[in-house]
C-alpha positions as CSV (number, residue, x, y, z in Angstrom):
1,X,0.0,0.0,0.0
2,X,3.1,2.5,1.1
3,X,3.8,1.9,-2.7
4,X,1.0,2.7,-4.3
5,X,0.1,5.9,-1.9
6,X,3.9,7.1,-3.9
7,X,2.7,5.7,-6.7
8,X,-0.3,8.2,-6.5
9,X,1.6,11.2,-5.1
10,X,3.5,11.1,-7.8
11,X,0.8,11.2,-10.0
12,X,-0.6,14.4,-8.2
13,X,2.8,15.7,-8.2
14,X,2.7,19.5,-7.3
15,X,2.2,22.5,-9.8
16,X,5.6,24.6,-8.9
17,X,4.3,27.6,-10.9
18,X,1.7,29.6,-11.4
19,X,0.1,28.7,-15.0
20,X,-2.9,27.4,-17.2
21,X,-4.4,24.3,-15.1
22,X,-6.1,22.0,-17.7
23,X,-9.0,20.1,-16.0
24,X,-10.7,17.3,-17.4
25,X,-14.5,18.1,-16.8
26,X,-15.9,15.9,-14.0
27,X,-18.7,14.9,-15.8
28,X,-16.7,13.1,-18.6
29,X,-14.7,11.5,-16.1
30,X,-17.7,10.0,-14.5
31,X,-18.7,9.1,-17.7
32,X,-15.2,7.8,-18.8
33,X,-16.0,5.1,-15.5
34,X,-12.8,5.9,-14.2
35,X,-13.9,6.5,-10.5
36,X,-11.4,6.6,-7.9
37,X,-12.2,2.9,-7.1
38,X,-10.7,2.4,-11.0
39,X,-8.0,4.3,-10.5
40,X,-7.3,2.6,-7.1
41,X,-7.3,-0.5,-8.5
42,X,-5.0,0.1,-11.8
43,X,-2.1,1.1,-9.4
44,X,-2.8,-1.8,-7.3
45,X,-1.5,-3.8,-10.1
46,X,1.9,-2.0,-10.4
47,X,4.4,-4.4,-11.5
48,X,7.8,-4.5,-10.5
49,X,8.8,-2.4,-14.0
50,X,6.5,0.2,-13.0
51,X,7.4,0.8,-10.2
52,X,11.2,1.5,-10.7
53,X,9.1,3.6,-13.5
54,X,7.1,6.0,-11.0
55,X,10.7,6.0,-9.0
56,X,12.4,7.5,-12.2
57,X,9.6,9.9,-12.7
58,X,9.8,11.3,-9.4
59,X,14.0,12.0,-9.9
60,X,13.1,13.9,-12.9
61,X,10.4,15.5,-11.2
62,X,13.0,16.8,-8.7
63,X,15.7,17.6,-11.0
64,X,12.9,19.9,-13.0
65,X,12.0,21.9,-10.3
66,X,15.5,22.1,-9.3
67,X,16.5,23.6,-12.5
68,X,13.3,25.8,-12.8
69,X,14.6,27.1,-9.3
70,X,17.9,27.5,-10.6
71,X,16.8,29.2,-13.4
72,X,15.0,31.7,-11.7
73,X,17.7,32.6,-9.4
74,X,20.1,33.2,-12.5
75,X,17.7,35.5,-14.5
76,X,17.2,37.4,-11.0
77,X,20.7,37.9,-10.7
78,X,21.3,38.8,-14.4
79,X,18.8,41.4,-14.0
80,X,20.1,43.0,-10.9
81,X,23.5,42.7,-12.6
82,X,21.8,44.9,-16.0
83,X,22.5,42.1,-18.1
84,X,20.4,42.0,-21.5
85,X,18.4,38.5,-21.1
86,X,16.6,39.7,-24.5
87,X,17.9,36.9,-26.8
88,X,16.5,34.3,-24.3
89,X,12.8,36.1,-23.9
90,X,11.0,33.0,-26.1
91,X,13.7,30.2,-24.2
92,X,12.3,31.8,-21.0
93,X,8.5,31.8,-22.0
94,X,9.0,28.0,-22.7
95,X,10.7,27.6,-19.4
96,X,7.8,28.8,-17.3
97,X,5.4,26.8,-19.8
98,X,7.1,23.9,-18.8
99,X,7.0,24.7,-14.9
100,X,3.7,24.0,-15.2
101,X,5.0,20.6,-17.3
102,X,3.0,18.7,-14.0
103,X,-0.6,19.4,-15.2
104,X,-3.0,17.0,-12.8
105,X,-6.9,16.3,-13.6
106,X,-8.4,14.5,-11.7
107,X,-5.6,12.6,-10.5
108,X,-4.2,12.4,-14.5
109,X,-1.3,13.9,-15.3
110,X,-0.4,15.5,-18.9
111,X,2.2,15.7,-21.2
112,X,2.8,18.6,-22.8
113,X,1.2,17.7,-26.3
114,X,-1.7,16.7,-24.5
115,X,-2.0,20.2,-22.6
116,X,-0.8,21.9,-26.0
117,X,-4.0,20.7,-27.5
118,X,-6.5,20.4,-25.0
119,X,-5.3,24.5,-24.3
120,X,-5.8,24.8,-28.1
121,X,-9.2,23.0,-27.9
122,X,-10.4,24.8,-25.2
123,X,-9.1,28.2,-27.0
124,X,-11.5,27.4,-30.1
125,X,-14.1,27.2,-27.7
126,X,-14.2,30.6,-26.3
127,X,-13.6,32.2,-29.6
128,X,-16.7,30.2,-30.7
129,X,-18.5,31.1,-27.2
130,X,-17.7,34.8,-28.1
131,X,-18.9,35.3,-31.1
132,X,-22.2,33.5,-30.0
133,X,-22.3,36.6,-27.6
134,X,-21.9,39.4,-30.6
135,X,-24.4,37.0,-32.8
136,X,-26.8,37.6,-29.8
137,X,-25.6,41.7,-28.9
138,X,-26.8,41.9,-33.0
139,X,-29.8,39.9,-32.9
140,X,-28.5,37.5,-35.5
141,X,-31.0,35.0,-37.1
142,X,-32.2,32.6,-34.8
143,X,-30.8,29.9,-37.1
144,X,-28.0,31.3,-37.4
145,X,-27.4,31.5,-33.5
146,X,-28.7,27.9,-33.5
147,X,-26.0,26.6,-35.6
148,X,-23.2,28.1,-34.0
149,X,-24.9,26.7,-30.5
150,X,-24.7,23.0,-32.3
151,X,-21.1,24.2,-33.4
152,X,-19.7,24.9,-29.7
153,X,-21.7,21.9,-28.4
154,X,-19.6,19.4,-30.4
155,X,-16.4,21.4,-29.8
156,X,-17.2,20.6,-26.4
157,X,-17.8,16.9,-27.0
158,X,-14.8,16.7,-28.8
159,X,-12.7,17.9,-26.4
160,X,-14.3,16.1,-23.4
161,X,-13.8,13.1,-25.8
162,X,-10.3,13.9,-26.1
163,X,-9.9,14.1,-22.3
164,X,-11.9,10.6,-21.8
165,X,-9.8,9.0,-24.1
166,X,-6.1,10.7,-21.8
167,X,-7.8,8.6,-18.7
168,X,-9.0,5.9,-20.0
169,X,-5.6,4.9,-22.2
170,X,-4.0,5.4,-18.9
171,X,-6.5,3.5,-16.7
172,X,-5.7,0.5,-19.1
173,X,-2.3,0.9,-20.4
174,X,-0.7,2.7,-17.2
175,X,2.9,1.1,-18.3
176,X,2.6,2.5,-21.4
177,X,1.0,6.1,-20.1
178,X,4.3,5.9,-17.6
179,X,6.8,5.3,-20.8
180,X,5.2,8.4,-21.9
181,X,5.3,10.3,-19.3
182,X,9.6,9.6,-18.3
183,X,9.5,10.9,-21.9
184,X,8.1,14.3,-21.7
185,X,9.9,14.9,-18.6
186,X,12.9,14.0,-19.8
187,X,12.7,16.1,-23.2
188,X,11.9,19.2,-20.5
189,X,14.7,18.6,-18.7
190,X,17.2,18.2,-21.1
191,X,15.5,21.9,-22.3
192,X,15.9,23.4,-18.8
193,X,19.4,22.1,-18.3
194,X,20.3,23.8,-22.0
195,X,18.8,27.2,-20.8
196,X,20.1,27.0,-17.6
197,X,23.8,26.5,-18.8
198,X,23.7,29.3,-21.7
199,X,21.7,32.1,-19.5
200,X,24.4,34.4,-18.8
């Protein structure tokens, strides 16, 4: 049991930053049948493989935040010091992007493709959403309101579709969903390392 309790704090591992949060909307979870009972009971099967998995995940875990924290501490003292930090500005925006790297819903935790697209999903969304709102303020056609309703209503299935389909492939493939996720962290902390070594 001690093993899967790390098991699932590593899972919920903390958000360092502040950032976008991408939640999976409770109702498609629920609907997705992954209660926490499921999710219990996928990590009670953790083979031996997986585990040393979650342990590896959890070192690069710490070495991120350790470099994040680093490279904070270095652009604060470039600053102080007047140095021009211009050339890394879009190294830097991906840096604190990737502070955020530990996004958590309900328990799932996402790469950053999958936050890159559900962000980008749930983008298309509010644009949709808004111009409902100026369709209304000009008292568009009624069938013209009504189709870009049915428009943002499947933009919202897909996306909670999307979501299901994070959970679920984790729920019933979590060795596989682990492989993934010792991938992304590693590619971010290879990233941070670079940045941290060339910031001045």
């Amino acid at each position: 049991m001690r093993t899967i309790r790390r098991a699932v704090a590593v899972m919920l591992a903390m958000i360092v930053a502040a950032g976008l949060f991408v939640a999976v909307p409770a109702a498609s979870a629920g609907q997705s049948g992954a209660s926490a009972q499921a999710v219990a009971a996928a990590r009670g099967k953790l083979t031996d493989a997986d585990k040393a998995k979650l342990e590896l995940l959890k070192n690069l875990y710490k070495q991120i935040a350790e470099t994040e924290k680093a490279i904070r501490a270095k652009v604060k003292a470039a600053r102080a010091a007047g140095k021009d930090l211009t050339p890394y500005t879009a190294d830097l925006k991906t840096a604190e992007r990737y502070s955020v790297h530990r996004q958590v819903s309900h328990g799932l935790m996402l790469t950053e493709a999958e936050r890159q697209q559900l962000e980008a999903m749930d983008t298309s969304i509010r644009s949709l959403e808004r111009q409902l709102l100026q369709l209304r303020k000009a008292k568009a056609p009624q069938a013209t309101i009504d189709a870009l309703k049915a428009q943002i209503k499947a933009a919202r299935s897909a996306r909670d579709a999307f979501a299901k389909s994070i959970r679920t492939a984790a729920l019933n493939q979590f060795s596989a969903r682990l492989d993934l996720l010792v991938a992304d962290a590693n590619m971010k902390l290879a990233f941070l390392q670079s940045l941290l070594a060339r910031l001045p």
